[in-house]
N, C-alpha and C positions, 0 to 999 in steps of 0.2 A: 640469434639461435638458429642453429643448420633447421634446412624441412625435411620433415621425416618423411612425406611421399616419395621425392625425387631419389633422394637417397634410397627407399626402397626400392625404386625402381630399376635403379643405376647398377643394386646389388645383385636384382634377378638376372640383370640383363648380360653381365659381363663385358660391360663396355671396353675395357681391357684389349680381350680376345676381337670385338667388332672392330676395333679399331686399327688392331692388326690385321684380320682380314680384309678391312678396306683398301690400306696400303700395299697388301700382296694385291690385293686385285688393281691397284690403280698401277701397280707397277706393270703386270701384266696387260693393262691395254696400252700404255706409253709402248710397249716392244710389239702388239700386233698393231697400232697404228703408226707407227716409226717415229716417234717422237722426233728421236736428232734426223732424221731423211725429214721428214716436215722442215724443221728450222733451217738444212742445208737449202732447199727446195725454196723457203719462202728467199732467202737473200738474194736466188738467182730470179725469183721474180718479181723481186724488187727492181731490180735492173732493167727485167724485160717491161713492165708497166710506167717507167719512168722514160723511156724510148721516144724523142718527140714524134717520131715517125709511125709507132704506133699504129693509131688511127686510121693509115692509109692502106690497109687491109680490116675493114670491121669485121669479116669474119674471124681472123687471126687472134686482132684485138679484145673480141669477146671472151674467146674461150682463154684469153690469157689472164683479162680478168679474173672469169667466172673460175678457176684455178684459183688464182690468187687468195681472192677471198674464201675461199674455202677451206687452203690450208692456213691461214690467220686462222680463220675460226675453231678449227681443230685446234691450233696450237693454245689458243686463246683455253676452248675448255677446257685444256688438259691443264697449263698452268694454274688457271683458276679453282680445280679442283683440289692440286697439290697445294694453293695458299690453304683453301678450306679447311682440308684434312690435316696441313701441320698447326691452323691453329686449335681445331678442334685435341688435337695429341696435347697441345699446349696446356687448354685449358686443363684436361684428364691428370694431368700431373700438378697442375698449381691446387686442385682440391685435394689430390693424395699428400702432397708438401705441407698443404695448409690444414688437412683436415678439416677441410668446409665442404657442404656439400648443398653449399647456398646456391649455386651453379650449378649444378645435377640438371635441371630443365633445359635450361642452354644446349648443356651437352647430350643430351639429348632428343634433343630438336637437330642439333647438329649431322649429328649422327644417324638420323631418321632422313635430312635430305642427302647426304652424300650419299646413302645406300639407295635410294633410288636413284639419285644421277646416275650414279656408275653403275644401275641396272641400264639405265636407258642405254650408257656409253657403249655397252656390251653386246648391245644390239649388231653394233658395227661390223663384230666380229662374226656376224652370221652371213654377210652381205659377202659375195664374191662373183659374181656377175658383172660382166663390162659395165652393164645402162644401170645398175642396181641405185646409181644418186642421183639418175635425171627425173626428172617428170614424168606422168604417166597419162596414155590417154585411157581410158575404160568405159565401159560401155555394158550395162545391163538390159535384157531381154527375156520378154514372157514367155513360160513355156507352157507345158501340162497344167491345166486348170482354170481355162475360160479367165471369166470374168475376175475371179479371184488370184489368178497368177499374174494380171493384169496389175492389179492392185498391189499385189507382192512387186512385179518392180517396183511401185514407185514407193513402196516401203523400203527397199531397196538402196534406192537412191539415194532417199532422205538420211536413211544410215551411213551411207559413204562422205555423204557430204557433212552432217555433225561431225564424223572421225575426223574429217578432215580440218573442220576450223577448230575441233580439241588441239590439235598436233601444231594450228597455226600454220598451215598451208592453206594456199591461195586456189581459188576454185574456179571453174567457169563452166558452165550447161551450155553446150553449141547445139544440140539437137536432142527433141524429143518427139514421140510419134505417139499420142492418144489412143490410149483404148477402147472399144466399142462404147463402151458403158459406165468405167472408170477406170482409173487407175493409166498406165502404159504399156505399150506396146514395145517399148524400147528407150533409151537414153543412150547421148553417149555425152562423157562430160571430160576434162582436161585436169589433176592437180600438180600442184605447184610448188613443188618445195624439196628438198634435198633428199633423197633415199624416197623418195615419194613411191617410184615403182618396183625398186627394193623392196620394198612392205607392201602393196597394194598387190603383186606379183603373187601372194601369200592367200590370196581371194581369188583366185583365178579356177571357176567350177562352176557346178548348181550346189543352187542352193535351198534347201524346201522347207514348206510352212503348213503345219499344222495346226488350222485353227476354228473355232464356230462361225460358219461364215457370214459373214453381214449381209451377204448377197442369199441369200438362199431363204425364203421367205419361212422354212419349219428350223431356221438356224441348225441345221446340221454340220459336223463337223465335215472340213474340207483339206483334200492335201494338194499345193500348188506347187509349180517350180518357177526358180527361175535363173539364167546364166550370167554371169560375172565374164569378160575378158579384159585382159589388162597388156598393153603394149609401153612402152615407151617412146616417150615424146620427145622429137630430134627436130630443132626448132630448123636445125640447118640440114634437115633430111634430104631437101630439094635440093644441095645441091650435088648428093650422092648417089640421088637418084632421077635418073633421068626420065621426063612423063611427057609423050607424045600426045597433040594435041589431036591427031587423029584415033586415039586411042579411049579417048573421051566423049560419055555423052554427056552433056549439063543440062539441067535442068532446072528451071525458078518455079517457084511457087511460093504464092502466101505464108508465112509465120504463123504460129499456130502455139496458143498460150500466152501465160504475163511476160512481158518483156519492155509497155512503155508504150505508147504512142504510136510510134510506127508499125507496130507489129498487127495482122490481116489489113493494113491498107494499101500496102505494094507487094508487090511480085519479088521481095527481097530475099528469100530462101531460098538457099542452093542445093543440088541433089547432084554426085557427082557419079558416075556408073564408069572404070576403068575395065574394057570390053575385054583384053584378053584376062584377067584374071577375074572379073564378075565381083570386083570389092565397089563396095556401094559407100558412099560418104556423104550424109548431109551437113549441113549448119545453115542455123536460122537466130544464133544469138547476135550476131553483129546488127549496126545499126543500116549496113547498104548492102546491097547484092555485091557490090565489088570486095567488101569487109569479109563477107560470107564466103565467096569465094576463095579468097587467101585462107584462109584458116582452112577450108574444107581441102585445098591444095597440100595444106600441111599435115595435116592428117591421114589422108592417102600417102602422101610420099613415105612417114611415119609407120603403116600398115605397109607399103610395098619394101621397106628396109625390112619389116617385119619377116616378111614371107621369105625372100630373100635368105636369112639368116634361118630359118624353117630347113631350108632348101638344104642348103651348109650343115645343119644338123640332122637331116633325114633321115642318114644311118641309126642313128639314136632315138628318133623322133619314132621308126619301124619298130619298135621296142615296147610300144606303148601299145600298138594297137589304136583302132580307129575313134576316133570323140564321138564320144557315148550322147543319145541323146539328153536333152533336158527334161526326164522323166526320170520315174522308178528305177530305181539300183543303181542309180547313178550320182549322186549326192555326194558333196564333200560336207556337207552341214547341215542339221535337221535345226528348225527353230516352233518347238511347239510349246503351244498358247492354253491346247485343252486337248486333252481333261486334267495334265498337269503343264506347267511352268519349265522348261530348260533347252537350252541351245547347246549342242552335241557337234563336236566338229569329230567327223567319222575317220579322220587319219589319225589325227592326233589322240583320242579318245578326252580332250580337256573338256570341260564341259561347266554353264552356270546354271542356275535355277535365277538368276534374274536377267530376266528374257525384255524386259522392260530398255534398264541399261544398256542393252545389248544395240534394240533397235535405236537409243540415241547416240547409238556409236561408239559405245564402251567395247572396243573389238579388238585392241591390241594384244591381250592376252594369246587370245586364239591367234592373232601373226604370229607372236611369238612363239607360240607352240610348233605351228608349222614351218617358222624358219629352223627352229632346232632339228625339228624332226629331218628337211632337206639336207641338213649340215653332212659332209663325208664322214662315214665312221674314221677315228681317227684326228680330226682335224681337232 
């Protein structure tokens, strides 16, 4: 005997019409991510990853890789999407043939993840930035509000870092700087994963926090800031960018926070000062002073391609007007706690009441809002 729920459901739903809309939309990301350019692309590197010789440029080698596998993977989701979708159509029609609708939950369920996949998919299409699918490095900072904006970074933090193991990117904290009393001073942390600075690029502001403060002995409410920057991580920046050693202060000092055994019993912590442009880069995650150093190398060179390409964009950049401090009127995001509940991103006007979610990282929404909103009129 058919179930009367599924069937109900299937009737309100017009799974019909969803169904066709899924296939207009899957056909339309096949032609903004090129489908047949991806399978011409991947044949020819096929050829070039099969090269015994290869190897004998590892720079070359990497990036011919790291291509490679990317356009597999793209080709890979898109196919897998179109197996999905044509069985899902399949089954839509052996219930209308059969007039069973013993399968209604099936298709449903079905139906329920292709529309999200191919939300995610759609993402792609907001991306159009050279670095938008490398890595990012980012780096949050306390502003307006003492002891409590201190504490907001590292609410901060903690937020960017759950977004980031929801999404399944790879993390790593190279430096943190303590605040007086709690909380930090600063962080700057590395993630890891495909479109990483794509989306995290989308965070790039203050950010403030409205809330009864923990610190404030008559608990009054408090309002803190704090700054978001978000660069891209160019693992081979060094060697586009050339770093004079006389241009360099280095600095060691003790590690400071959990990290293991080693960490405050050597002078393993590195502080780097590049004197003509006054960019400061530490790292204290590595396990030796020499480990620290590399990475903090990468970093800088990563922040000097950064400026670099500032430099290249000035004319544009003159447009803006100068970076507003990390105070009042300045805010791309209100997050308050009390006297009510909602997090407010001020461009986009999107907005939740659960402010909870938010801080575990629930914050793609809000990307997403602000990559649409960046998108060209038009495109």
């Amino acid at each position: 005997m058919a179930r009367s729920e599924p069937a109900g459901a299937g009737d309100q739903r017009d799974l019909r019409g969803e169904l066709a809309s899924l296939r207009k939309r899957l056909e339309e990301a096949e032609g903004y991510l090129g489908l047949e350019r991806l399978r011409e692309r991947q044949a020819e590197l096929e050829l070039e990853v099969s090269r015994p010789d290869l190897w004998d440029d590892p720079d070359v080698a990497r990036r011919v890789t790291s291509e490679f596998s990317s356009v597999n993977d793209d080709i890979t989701m898109l196919e897998d999407l179109g197996a999905k979708l044509s069985d899902a159509e399949e089954l839509h029609q052996l219930i209308i043939d059969e007039s069973d609708d013993s399968f209604m939950g099936e298709l449903t369920d079905s139906v329920d993840d292709l529309t999200k996949r191919l939300s995610d998919l759609e993402l792609r299409s907001l991306f159009s930035g050279e670095y938008d699918e490398r890595d990012a490095i980012a780096e949050v900072h306390a502003g307006t509000g003492g002891t409590d904006a201190q504490d907001w970074c590292e609410m901060l933090l903690r937020m960017y870092l759950r977004w980031a193991e929801r999404r399944g990117f790879a993390y790593e904290v190279d430096e943190t700087t303590e605040g007086q009393e709690a909380g930090l001073l600063s962080a700057t942390f590395i993630v890891k994963g495909r479109f990483a600075y794509g989306l995290l690029s989308a965070e790039r502001g203050v950010h403030r926090l409205v809330r009864m403060s923990p610190f404030d002995s008559q608990h009054r409410r408090q309002t803190s800031f704090a700054s978001v920057d978000v660069i891209p991580f160019l693992e081979d920046a060094g060697t586009e960018i050339a770093i004079d050693d006389k241009d360099l202060r280095i600095d060691t000092y003790r590690s400071s926070g959990a990290g293991g055994q080693h960490v405050n019993k050597t002078d393993s912590a590195v502080r780097l000062t590049h004197l003509p442009t006054g960019i400061v880069v530490s790292c204290q995650n590595e396990r030796s002073q020499h480990q620290n150093k590399a990475r903090a190398m990468q970093i800088l060179a990563a922040k000097l391609a950064e400026v670099q390409r500032a430099e290249r964009r000035s004319e544009l950049d003159s447009l803006s007007g100068p970076k507003a401090d990390v105070a009042w009127g300045s805010q791309i995001r209100s997050y308050v706690m009390a006297p009510y509940q909602m997090v407010k991103d001020l461009r986009t006007e999107y907005e939740t009441g659960n402010v909870d979610a938010v801080l575990d990282g629930d914050i793609d929404a809000f990307i997403e809002a602000e990559l649409r909103r960046r998108r060209p009129v038009g495109d």
